[in-house]
N, C-alpha and C positions, 0 to 999 in steps of 0.2 A: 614476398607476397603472403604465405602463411601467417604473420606476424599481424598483417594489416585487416585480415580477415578475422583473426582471432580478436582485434581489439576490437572491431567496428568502425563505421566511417565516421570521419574526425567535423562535430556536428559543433558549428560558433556558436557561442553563451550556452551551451547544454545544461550549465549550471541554473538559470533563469527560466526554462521551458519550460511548460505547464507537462505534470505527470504522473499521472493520481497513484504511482507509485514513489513520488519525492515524500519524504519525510520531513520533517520540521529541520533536525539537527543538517537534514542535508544543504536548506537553505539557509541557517546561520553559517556553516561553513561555509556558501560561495559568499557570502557577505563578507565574513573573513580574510578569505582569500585577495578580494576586490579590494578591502579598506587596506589592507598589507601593504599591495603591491602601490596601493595612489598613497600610501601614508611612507614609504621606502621611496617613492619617487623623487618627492616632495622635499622631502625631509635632508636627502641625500646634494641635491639640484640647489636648494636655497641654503644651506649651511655648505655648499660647496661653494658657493658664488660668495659667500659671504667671508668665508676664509681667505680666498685666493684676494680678495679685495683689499681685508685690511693689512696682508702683506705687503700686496704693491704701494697701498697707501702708506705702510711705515717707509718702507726703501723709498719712493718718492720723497719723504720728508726728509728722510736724512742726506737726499741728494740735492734738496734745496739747503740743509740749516750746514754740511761738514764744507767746510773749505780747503782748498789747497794752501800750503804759507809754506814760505823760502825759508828753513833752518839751517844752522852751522855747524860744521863737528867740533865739539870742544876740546876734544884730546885726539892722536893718532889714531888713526881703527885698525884693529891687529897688533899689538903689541909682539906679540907671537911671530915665529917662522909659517911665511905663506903656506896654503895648504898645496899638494904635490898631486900630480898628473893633471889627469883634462881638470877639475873642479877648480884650478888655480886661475884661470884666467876670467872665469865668472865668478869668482868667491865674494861671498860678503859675510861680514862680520857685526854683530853689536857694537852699538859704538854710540855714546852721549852726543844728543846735539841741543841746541840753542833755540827758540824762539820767539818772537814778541808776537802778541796778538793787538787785536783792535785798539784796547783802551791801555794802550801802553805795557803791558805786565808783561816780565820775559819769564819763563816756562820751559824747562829740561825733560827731558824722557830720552830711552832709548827706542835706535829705529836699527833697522840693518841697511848697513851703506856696502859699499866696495872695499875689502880689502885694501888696505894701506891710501884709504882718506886721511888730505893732513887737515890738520885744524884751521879750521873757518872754510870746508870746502862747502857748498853751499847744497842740499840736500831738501826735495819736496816733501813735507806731510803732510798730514790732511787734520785737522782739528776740526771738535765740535764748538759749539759757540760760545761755550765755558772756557776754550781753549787749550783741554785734552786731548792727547793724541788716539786717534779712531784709525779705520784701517781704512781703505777707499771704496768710495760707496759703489752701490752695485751699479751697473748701467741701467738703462729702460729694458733692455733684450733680457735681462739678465733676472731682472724683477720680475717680467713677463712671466720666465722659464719657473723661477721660484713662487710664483703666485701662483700659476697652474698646477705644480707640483705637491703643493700646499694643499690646496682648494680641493684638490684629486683625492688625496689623504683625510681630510676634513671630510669631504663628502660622502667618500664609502663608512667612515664610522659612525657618521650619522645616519647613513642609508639601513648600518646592522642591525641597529637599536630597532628600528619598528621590524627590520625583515624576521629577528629574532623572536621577537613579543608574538608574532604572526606564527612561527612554527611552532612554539610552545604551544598558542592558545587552540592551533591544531590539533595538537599532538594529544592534550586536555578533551579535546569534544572527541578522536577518537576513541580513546580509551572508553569515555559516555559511554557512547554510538557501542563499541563491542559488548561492556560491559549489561546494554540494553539488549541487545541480540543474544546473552548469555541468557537473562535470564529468561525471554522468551522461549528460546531453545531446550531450557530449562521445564517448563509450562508446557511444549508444545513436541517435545522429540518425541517422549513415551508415547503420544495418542501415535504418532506417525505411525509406528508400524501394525496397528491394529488397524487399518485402512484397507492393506493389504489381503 
């Protein structure tokens, strides 16, 4: 309660009220403060929307243009002794495969298949439409997660940029504002105690 009495009571737009003791510098800083906070709002909300969009909009496209295609193992996979304890029975290995795409052309890459695939086992990848091999595209849920994550990331650094320029140009007009009560103080202390 002391606290609340020492500050005064908490008065909406104070900044704005007529008060033949506001000063000029007082009413460019609530202008300041007001353009800050609508220019960090703004800025923050519309480059956040904007980000998370053209993510979802890439991962959309490559879930419409990458395909699934049936490849082959060309050689054994694992040349090698299997690997030993629990990782033996999920193990996979590098291993060349095989693929044709649309307009005929067959295309090699490695993929990771199972531990001891024989040649020509039959193995899914996912090509773009060049017929490179790509990794699998994200789902919708997935794109969701990563456009929001994005767009969250985007927004707050674009939120910094004017919240920043705002404490600076703050920070600027106090300095003024002191540096004006300096010199007044300056002008106006020595009379003070001749009053007395």
């Amino acid at each position: 309660m002391p606290l609340k009495a020492f500050r005064g009571p908490k008065v909406w737009l104070w900044r704005w009220r007529r008060n033949p003791l506001k000063r000029r510098a007082d009413v460019v800083e609530a202008w300041v403060v007001l353009g800050t906070w609508l220019l960090t709002v703004v800025a923050g909300v519309l480059a956040g929307l904007a980000g998370a969009g053209a993510v979802e909009h890439g991962l959309a496209r490559e879930r419409a243009e990458w395909q699934p295609v049936v490849a082959r193992v060309v050689g054994r996979a694992g040349q090698t002794s299997p690997p030993h304890g629990h990782a033996a029975a999920a193990a996979r290995v590098w291993a060349e495969v095989r693929w044709t795409v649309a307009d005929g052309t067959a295309h090699t890459g490695q993929v990771r298949v199972e531990f001891g695939s024989k040649a020509g086992t039959p193995v899914t990848v996912w090509t773009d439409p060049q017929g490179r091999l790509v990794g699998r595209p994200t789902s919708a849920s997935e794109a969701a997660l990563r456009g929001t994550l994005v767009g969250g990331l985007v927004g707050m650094s674009a939120a910094a940029v004017p919240f920043v320029g705002g404490l600076a140009l703050r920070g600027r007009l106090e300095r003024r504002r002191m540096n004006a009560w300096d010199t007044e103080w300056a002008r106006l202390g020595p009379q003070w105690g001749r009053m007395v």
